[in-house]
N, C-alpha and C positions, 0 to 999 in steps of 0.2 A: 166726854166719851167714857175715860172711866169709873164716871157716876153714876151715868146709864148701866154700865158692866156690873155694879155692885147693887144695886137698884132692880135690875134683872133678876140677879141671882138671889134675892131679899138678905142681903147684908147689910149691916152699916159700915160706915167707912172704917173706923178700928178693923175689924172682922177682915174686908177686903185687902186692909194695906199689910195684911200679916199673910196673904196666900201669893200676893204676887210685888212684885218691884216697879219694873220694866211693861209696858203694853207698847205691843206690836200687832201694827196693822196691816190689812192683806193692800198687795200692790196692786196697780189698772192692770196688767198682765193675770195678774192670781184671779180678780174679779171678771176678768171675759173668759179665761179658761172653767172657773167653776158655774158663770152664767150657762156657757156651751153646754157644760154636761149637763146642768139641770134641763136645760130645755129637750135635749137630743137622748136622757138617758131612759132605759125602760126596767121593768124589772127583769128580766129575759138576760141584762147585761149587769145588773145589780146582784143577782144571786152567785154566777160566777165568781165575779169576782170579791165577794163575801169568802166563797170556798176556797180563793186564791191567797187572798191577804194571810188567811190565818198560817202559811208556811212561815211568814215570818212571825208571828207571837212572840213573843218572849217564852211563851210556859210552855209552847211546842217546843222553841229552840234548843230549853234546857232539859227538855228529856232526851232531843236527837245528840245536842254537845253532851250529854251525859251516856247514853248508849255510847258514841263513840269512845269516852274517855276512856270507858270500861273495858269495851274492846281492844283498845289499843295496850291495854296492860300488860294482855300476852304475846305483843306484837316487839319490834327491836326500840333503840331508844332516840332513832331518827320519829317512829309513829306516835310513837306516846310524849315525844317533843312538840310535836306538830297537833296532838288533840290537846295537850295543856296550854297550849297556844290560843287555840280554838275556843274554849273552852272560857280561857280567861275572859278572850274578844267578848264574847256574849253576856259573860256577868258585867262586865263594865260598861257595854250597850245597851244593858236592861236597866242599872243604876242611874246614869248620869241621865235621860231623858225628864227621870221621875224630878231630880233634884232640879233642873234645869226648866220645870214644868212649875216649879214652886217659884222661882224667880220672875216667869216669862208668864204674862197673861196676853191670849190671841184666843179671839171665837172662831172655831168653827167655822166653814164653809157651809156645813148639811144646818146650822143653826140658822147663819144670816142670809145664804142664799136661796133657801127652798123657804116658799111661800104656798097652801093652799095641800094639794096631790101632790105625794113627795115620789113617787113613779118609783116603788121600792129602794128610795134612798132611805138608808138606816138613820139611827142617831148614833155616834158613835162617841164610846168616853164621859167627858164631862165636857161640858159646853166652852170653854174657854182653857182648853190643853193641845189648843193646835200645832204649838211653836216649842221646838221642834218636832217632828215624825219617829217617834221610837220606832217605828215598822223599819222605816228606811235606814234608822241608825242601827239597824241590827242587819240589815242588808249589804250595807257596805261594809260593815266588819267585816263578814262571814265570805264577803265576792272578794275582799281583799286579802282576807287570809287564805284561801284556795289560789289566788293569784300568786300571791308569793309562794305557795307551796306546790304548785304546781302551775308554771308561767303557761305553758300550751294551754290550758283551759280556764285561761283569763275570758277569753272573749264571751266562754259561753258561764262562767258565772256570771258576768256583770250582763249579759243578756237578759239570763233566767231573772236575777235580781232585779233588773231594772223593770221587767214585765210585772213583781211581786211588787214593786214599789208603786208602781203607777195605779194600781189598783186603790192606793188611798186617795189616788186624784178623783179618780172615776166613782168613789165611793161618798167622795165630798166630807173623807173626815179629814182629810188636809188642804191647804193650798200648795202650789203646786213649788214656793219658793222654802214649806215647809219641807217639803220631802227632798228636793234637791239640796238642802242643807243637809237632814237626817246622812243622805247616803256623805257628805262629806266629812261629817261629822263621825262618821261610823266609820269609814277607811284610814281615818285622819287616827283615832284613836287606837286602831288598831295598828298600826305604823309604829305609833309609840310604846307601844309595848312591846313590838318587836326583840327590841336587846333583852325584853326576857327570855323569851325563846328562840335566840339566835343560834342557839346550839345545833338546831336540829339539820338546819341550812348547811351552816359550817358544814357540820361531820359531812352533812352528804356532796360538797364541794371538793372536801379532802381525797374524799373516797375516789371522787369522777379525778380530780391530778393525779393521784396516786395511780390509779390505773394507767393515765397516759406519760409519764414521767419515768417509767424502767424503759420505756421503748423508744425514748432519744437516746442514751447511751448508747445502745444498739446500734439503730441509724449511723450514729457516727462511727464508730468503729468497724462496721462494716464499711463505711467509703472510704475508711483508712486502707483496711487490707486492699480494697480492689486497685486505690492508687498505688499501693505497695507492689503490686501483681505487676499494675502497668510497667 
């Protein structure tokens, strides 16, 4: 199998065993889901979600993490904790894919499943970078760091993101066990970097005690005097 893979790509073995380690094969689940969509997709459902995937890009992300950064400079040091946070999430979802892509050799879905009319499936990448989903690993950074930053609107990050994610399914540049790693991988990492930006939380925890914490003394001393009255 991976002589075919090197053989394919007109390598010789030296050349191959210097881009990858590790070869990872798509599971019977990943092969009926990418069968499904070859068969059932059109380009009508192909173009969409070409215009959809690119919210997650990498080179989109880092102009929007970078808008915000900048934004936030004029902003208190709860916001500009929370975009260096942000910000980090994204450079380190954009690296480790790349690194982890030089280790991990896996073809394609749009390479081995589509035979003949590819019904506007693209080619996406290079042929053998399926493992992991840099899309989805920048998806779950960014749905996880809005999650921590703001818990009520977990449900509809990891909504909107998982709608962005799925688009690699549907587009056949990933299988489908790649992307659900990506996004784990991408939450996971951003987790971890947490304690660098832990600041921003705190403060704003302190702030929400501080405010309710002068109004227990109160309470109590008021049910002093009123038993006092009694």
């Amino acid at each position: 199998m991976v002589r075919n893979h090197w053989s394919d790509q007109g390598l010789s073995r030296e050349e191959g065993s210097t881009m990858a380690r590790w070869h990872f094969g798509a599971t019977k689940l990943d092969r009926r889901i990418a069968k499904a969509v070859a068969r059932n997709t059109s380009p009508a459902v192909e173009r969409p979600a070409r215009l959809l995937t690119w919210a997650a890009d990498e080179h989109v992300l880092y102009v929007i993490a970078g808008g915000l950064w900048l934004a936030a400079r004029a902003g208190d040091e709860r916001e500009r904790r929370q975009t260096d946070h942000l910000a980090l999430s994204v450079v380190a979802t954009a690296i480790l894919p790349h690194l982890l892509k030089r280790l991990i050799d896996q073809e394609r879905p749009d390479r081995s499943m589509v035979h003949g009319r590819r019904h506007g499936i693209p080619r996406s990448g290079k042929a053998y970078d399926a493992f992991p989903s840099g899309h989805a690993m920048h998806v779950g950074a960014v749905a996880s760091a809005v999650s921590w930053a703001y818990p009520r609107s977990a449900p509809i990050a990891w909504g909107i993101g998982g709608l962005i994610a799925a688009t690699r399914i549907v587009l056949l540049a990933h299988w489908t066990t790649d992307v659900l790693a990506g996004l784990a991988m991408g939450a996971l990492v951003e987790r971890c970097l947490r304690p660098l930006s832990g600041g921003a939380n705190q403060a704003d925890s302190a702030a929400r005690q501080a405010s309710v914490t002068p109004a227990q003394p109160q309470r109590i001393e008021s049910s002093r005097l009123a038993v006092g009255r009694s």
